[in-house]
N, C-alpha and C positions, 0 to 999 in steps of 0.2 A: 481271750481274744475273739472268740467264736461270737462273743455276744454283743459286738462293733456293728454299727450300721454300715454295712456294704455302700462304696463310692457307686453313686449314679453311673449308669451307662450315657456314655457321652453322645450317642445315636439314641436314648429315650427319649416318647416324645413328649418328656416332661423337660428334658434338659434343653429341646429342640424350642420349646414352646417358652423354660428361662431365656436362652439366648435370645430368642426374638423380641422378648422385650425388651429384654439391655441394650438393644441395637434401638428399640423404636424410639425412646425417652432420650431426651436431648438436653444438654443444660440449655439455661436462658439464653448464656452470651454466644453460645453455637447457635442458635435462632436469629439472633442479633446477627452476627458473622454472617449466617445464609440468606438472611435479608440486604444486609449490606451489597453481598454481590450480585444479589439479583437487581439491584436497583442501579449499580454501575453499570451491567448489563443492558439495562433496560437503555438506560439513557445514551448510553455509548451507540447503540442499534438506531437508535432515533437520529442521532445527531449524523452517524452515517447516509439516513435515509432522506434526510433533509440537503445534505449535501449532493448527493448524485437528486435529489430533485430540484435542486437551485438549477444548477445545469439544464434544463427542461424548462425555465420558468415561460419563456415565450410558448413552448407550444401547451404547455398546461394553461397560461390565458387565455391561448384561443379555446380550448375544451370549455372551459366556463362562458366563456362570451356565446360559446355558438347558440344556447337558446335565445339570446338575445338577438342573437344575428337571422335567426330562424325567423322571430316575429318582425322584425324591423327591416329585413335585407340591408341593413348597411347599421352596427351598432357603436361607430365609433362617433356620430354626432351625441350618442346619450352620456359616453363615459367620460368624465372628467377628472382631473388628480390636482388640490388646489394643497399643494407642498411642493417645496423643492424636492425634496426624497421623497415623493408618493414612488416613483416607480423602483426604485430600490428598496423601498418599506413595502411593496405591493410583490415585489419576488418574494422575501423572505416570509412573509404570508403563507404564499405558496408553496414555498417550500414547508411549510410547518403543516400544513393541510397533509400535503401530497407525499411526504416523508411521514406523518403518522398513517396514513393509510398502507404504504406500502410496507411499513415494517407493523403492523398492529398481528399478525400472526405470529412474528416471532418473540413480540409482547406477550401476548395469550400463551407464548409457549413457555419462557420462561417464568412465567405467574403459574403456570400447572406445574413446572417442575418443584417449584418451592412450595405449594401447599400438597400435592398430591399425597406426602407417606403421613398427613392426618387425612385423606379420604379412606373409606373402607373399597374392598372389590368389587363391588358393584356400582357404585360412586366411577370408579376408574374405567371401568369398562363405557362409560355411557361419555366417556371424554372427546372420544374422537368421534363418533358421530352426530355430537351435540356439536361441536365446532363445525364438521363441514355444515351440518343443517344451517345453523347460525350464519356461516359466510353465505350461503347462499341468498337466503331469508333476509339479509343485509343487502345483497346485490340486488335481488327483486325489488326491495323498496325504493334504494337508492336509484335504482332504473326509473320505475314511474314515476318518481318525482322529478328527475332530470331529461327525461323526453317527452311525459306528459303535462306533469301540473304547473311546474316551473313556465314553462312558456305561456299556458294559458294564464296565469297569474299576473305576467308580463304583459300580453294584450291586455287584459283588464285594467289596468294601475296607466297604461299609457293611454288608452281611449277615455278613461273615466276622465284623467289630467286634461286631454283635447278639451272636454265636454265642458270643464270649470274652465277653459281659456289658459291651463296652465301648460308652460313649455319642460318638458320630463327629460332633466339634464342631471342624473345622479354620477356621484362621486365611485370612483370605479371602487374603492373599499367598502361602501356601503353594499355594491352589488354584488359581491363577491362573502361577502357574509350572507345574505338572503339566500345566495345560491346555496353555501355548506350548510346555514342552517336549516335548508329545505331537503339538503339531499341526507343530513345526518338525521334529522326526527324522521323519516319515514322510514329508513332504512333501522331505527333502533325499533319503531310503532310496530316493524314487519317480524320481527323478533318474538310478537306474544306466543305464537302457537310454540316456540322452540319453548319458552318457559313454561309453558302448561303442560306439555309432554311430559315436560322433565320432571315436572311435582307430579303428575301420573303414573313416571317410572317408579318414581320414591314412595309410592303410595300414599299422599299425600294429600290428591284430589280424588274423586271418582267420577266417569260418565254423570251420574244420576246426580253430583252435587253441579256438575257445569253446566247441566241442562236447569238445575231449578236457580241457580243464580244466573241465566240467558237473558232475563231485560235487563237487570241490573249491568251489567258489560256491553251490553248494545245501548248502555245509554250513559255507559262511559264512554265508547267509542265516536258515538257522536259529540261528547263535548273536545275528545281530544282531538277529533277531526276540526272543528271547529277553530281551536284553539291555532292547530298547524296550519293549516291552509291558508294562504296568504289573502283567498276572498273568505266572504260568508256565504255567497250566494248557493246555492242545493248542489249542483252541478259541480265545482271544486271539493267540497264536502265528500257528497259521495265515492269520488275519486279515489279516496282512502277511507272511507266509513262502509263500503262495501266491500273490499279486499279482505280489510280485518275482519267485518262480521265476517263474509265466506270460511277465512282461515280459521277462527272461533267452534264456527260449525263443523269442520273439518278436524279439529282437535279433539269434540265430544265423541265425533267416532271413531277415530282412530284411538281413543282413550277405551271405547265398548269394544273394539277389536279385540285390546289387550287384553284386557281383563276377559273377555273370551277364550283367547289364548291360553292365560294363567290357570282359568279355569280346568280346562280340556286336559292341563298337562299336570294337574293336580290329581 
């Protein structure tokens, strides 16, 4: 009997290190299962958030209209609704905008909850400051587009109409898309530096590879400036082809910080 392999110690940290496995590996249809509810979840939060934002649709039109209202002093000769249901199709609109916006954090959150135990600890760690970064980075864009560019975009498209003799009488859904899709690309465009950080935490970029690819991004930055802004003329352009170059520049050093950092504590 003496010559039996002794039972593991249930505290060895070989036994510690079996159980963590057997806990990590998951079958297929348990994947399946934990996706399914995150996706009821998901949409259950949304359809909540769209609801308590129905409720609101009047005073969420006037938030949209007011750049219009800003350039124009009076923006209800522009807006037109040529359906019987435009203004009941033009709430539910808004609520679908204004219900994803308000519930998109707790979207992000349960999308973390379901992939998180395939991130490693360092992965995890950098979750919650990548997120507020992110909302912020979000809000900043979405600000200058909805108190600056948006309105100047507005005078331009209405004077330039004067000048060809045209009378600028758009359909309130049409305006109301230009608005989200002005305030969503600059708000996701303001998001680079969170992503560049992020492949710098993960070692995945360095200072010295972002300084030698610097025209090549400053001449992507100008085509996507380009592309967003609702004029071409230099002056809308810039408006967000300078933000991002600055925030660019700001990512190469705050990338040589780190790596100073890493260094020092090495």
């Amino acid at each position: 009997m003496s010559d039996l392999p002794e039972p593991a110690d249930a505290s060895s940290p070989e036994s510690v290190a079996d159980d963590d496995n057997s806990h990590a590996v998951k079958p297929f249809l348990d994947h399946l299962e934990d996706l399914r509810r995150m996706l009821i979840k998901m949409v259950s939060t949304l359809l909540i958030g769209m609801i308590l934002s129905f409720a609101f649709a009047k005073q969420l039109l006037a938030a949209i209209i007011w750049p219009l209202q800003r350039v124009t002093g009076d923006a209800k000769p522009f807006l037109r609704t040529l359906e019987v249901t435009g203004g009941f199709t033009l709430a539910m609109q808004l609520a679908l905008y204004a219900g994803l916006a308000l519930v998109t954090p707790l979207l992000l959150y349960y999308l973390a909850e379901f992939i998180l135990p395939a991130l490693t600890r360092k992965e995890k760690r950098l979750l919650t400051p990548a997120f507020l970064a992110g909302a912020m980075l979000f809000l900043a864009g979405a600000a200058l587009a909805y108190f600056a560019v948006i309105p100047a975009g507005l005078k331009f498209f209405i004077d330039y109409n004067n000048h060809l003799g045209i009378s600028s009488e758009w359909t309130i859904n049409s305006y109301i898309a230009f608005v989200a899709h002005m305030v969503l690309a600059f708000g996701v465009c303001f998001e680079l530096p969170l992503v560049v950080l992020l492949l710098a935490k993960l070692d995945l970029v360095t200072a010295a590879f972002l300084r030698a690819k610097r025209p090549y991004v400053l001449v992507l930055i100008l085509i996507v400036a380009a592309v967003i802004t609702p004029t071409t003329d230099p002056f809308n352009m810039a408006m967000l082809a300078v933000p991002m170059a600055l925030l660019f520049e700001a990512c190469i050093w705050i990338t040589r910080w780190m790596e100073h950092k890493d260094r020092r504590a090495a």
